[in-house]
N, C-alpha and C positions, 0 to 999 in steps of 0.2 A: 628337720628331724634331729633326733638326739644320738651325736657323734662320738659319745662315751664306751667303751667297751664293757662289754658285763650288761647287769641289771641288777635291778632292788631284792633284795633280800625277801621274802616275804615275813609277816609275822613281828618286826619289828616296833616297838611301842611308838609312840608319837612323842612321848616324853624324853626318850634316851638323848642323855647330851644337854639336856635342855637347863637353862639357867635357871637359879635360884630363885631369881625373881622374877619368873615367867610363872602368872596364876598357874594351879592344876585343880583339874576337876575334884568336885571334895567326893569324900571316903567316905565308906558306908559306917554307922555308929559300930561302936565296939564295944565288949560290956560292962565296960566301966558308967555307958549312959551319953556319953559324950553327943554334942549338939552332929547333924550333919542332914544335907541338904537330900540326901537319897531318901526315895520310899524303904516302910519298913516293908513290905511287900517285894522279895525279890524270887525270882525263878530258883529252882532248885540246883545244886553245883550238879555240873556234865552235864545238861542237859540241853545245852547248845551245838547246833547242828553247822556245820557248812555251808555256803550255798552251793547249789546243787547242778542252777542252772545253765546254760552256756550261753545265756544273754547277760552274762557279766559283762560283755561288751570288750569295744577294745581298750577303755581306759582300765582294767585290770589288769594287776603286776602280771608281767610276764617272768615265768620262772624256768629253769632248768630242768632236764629229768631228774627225777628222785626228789621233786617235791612234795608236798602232801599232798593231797586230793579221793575224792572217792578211791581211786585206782591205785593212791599210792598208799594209802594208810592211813586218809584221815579220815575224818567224820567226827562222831560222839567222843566226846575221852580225847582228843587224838590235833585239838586244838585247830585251828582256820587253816582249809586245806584252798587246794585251787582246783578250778573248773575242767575239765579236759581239753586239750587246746585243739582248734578245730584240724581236720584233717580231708582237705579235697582233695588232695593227690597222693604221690606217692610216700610225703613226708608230712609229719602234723609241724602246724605253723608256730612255730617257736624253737627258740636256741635246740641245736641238736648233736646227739650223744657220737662218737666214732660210729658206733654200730649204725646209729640211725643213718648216718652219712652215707655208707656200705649197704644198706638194706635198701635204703632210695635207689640207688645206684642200681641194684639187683631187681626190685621190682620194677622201675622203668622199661627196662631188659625185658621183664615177663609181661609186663606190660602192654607193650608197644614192639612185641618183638616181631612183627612183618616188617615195620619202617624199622627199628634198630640193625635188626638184625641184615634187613635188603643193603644199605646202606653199606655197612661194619664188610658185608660179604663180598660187593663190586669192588669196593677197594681193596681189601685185603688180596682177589685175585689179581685186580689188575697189577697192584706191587709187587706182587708174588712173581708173578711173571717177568716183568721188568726185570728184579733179581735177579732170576734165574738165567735171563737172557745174557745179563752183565756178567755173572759169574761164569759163565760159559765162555764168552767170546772178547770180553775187554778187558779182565782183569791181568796183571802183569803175574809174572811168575815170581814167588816170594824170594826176597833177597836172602842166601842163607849166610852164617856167619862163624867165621872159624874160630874155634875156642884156644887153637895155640896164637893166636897173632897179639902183637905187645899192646901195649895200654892204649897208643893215641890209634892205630892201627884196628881194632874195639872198637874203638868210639866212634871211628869212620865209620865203621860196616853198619855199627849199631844206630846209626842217625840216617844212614842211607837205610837201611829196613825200618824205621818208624816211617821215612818219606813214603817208600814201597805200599806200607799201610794204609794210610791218610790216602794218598792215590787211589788206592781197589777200594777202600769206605767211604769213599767221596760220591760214587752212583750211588749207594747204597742208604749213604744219608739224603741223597738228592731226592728218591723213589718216597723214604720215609716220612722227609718235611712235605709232599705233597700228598701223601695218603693220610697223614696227619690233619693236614689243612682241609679236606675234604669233611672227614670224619667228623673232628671238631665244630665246623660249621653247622654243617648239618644236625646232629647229634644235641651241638648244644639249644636248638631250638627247639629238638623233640623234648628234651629233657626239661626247658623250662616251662612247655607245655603242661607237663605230665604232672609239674608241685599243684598248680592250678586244677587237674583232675580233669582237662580237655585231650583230648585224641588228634593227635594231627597225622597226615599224611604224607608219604614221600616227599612228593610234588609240592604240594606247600608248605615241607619245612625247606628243601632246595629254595623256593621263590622268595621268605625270608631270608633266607644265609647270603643268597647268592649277590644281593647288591654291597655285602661287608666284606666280602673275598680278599680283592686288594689291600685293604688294610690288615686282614688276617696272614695275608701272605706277608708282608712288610714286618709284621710283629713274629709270627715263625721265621726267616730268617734273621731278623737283625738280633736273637736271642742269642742263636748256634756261635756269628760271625762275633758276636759281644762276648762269648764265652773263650772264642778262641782266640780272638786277639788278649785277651788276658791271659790263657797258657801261652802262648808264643812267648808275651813279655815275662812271663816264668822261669820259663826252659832257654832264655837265649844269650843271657850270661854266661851261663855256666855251658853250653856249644862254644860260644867265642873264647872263650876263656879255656880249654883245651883240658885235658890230662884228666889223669884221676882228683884232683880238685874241681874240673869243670862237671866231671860226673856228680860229684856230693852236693857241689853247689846248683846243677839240674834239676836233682831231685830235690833239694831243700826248695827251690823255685814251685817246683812244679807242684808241690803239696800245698805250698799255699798261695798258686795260682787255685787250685780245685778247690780250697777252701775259702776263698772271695767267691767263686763260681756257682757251690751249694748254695751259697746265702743271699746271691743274687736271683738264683732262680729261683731261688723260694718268694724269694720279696716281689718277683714280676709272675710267679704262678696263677692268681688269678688275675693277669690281664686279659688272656683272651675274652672269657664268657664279660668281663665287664666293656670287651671293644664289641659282641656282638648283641649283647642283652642292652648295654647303655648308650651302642653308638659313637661312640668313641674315637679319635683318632688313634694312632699306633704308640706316642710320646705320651695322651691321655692318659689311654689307659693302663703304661704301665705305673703314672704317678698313681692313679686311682687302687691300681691293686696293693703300691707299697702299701698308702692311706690303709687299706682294709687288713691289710697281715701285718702293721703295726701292732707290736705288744703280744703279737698272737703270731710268731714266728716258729717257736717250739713246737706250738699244737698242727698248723700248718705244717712243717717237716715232720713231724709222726703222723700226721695222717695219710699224707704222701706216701712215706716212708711203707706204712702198711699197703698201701694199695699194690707200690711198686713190687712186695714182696709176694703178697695173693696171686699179682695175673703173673710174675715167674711162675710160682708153683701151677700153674694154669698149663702157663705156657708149659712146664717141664715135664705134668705129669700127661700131655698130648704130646707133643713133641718125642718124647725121649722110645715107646715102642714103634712111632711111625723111623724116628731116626735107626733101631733096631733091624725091623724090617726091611729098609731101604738098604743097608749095608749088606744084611745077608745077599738081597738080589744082586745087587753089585760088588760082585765077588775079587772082582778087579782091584776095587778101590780100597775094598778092607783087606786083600794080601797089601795090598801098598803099605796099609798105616799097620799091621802089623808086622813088618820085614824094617821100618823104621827108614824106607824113603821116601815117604810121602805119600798121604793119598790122594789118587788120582781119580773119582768119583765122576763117571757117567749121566746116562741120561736119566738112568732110572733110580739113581739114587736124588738126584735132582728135582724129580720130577715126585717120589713121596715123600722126601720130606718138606716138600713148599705145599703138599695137601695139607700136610701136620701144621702147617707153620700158617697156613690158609686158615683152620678151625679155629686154631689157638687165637690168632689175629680177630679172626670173628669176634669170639665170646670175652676176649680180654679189651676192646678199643671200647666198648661201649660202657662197661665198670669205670674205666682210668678217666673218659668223659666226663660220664655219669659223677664221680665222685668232686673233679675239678669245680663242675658248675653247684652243686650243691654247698661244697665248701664256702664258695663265691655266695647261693644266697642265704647261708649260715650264716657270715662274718656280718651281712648285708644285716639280718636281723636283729645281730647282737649290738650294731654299732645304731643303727640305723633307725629301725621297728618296722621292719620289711615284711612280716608277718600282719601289719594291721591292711595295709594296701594291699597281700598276697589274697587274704582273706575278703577284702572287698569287691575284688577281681573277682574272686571267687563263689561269687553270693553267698558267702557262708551269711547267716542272717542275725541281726546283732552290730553289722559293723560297719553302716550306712546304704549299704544295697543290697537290694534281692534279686538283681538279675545280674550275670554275668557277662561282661565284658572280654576286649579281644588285649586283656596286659598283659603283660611277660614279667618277669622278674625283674628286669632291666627296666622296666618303664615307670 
């Protein structure tokens, strides 16, 4: 397949660039009388139509949105448009828009929302719980820190309360990489389903995911542990190295420890759906995802980038009256935080806001999925022509089979 990023242009002449002394077709007479090899009999100008059909096949330019076509503006007048590109599932098969990314995403959601939804729901409570449970009964008490004590005396309290941290976020990331790992699995097998226009079920998107686990769990931690031995080697100078110097040279560290770490995770962003869809081992497929978000790094973190900021606002605007209402009841907790010694939050604030945080988790894991593995068979298409195999998978008809088949994206 063709490993190029982009695609052809449509519309361009066959002659552009072409040498001097390469024949060209001859030109119709002019009226001066001039000799030439065209009938004098020609069609009337504009009067040439598109084709129309969608058996243009799969050797037709593949183009971006906003090319010509019936639906974008071509036709009569309007010059060689293109065919509408087929559409079995929940995305039409060819390079696609942000939005497209985001609207797959969504209708997959509406889609197949008993399996999205059953899935996105057992885990989000079981995490829930788990949380709750930790926050409850294992977490240490926060280190606090005296604002009159001298610089190196600071910088103790202040490193012994980041530890304090890292400690109580450490279940919390624990709960998360495995609710992740579940979802993901799962998730990305409905979703590659659903480009295809097939319907899967629980039970048999579990019995696909479930023999790739291991190595998806392999590839979820060694991401976190890869991330964090790169801040440690950050931030560990400037600890050793003591005083108000050690603090400038921490943070000089530590910024651009997180800025190797954005650019990292972006480059290994789609490994998973390429370790589940292509089978992959864990070192595969993060060289395989670099391969595919080469040159296409920028677009990759804005796309991210919006997702990451949608299911906030997801999560905030659920979250933020169940967090409301959970305080009023726990009347205990909000004198604490507003007397300015802490709040000390019960059972029942505990216990609404992990419903809030339950919904949110719902309707937001299946979007941040949804969008990951789409991106994955975006880039797939635009480098690849992952569109003509999607499409034959898919009896779309035109593009060597009329019946469909059991392919994934991955295959």
């Amino acid at each position: 397949m063709n490993d190029t990023p982009g695609w052809a242009s449509p519309g361009s002449a066959p002659s552009d660039g072409q040498d001097a002394t390469v024949p060209r077709p001859a030109e119709p007479a002019d009226d001066s009388g001039s000799s030439s090899k065209w009938s004098s009999a020609q069609p009337p100008a504009g009067q040439w139509s598109p084709p129309s059909a969608p058996g243009a096949g799969p050797s037709a330019p593949r183009t971006a949105p906003g090319w010509g076509g019936p639906a974008q503006g071509g036709g009569p007048g309007h010059g060689w448009g293109q065919p509408p590109a087929a559409k079995p599932g929940v995305i039409p098969l060819r390079p696609l828009g942000v939005g497209e990314i985001l609207d797959g995403s969504v209708s997959t959601l509406r889609a197949h929302w008993r399996t999205v939804l059953g899935i996105s729901l057992v885990v989000a409570v079981i995490s829930q719980i788990g949380d709750i449970l930790v926050q409850r009964y294992l977490l240490p008490p926060p280190v606090e820190i005296d604002p009159n004590a001298d610089p190196s005396e600071a910088l103790r309290q202040a490193a012994d309360s980041v530890r304090s941290s890292l400690i109580a976020l450490a279940p919390s990331l624990v709960i998360t990489i495995i609710g992740t790992l579940f979802t993901t699995a799962v998730l990305t097998m409905v979703i590659s389903r659903s480009v295809l226009g097939r319907s899967v079920t629980l039970p048999e998107a579990w019995n696909e995911a479930r023999p790739r686990l291991p190595q998806l769990l392999g590839l979820t931690l060694l991401l976190p542990l890869m991330s964090l031995a790169i801040m440690t080697a950050g931030i560990l100078p400037g600890v050793l190295v003591g005083s108000a110097a050690g603090i400038t040279l921490s943070l000089l560290g530590g910024l651009a420890a997180f800025v190797v770490i954005l650019w990292l995770m972006i480059r290994f962003s789609l490994a998973s759906p390429a370790l589940m869809l292509e089978r992959q081992g864990v070192l595969a497929s993060m060289r395989r995802s670099a391969k595919l978000v080469r040159d296409a790094w920028w677009r990759t973190f804005g796309v991210l980038a919006l997702t990451l900021l949608l299911t906030f606002l997801v999560s905030l605007i659920i979250g933020v009256p169940f967090g409301l209402i959970a305080a009023a009841v726990d009347s205990d907790g909000l004198g604490g935080l507003l007397t300015g010694s802490g709040p000390d939050f019960g059972w029942p604030y505990l216990i609404i806001t992990g419903i809030g945080t339950v919904i949110a988790s719902t309707i937001t894991y299946p979007i941040s999925a949804g969008v990951t593995v789409l991106l994955y068979v975006d880039q797939r298409i635009r480098r690849e022509a992952l569109d003509l195999e999607l499409a034959r998978a898919a009896g779309v008809p035109g593009y060597g089979s009329d019946q469909p088949d059991h392919t994934t994206p991955g295959n």
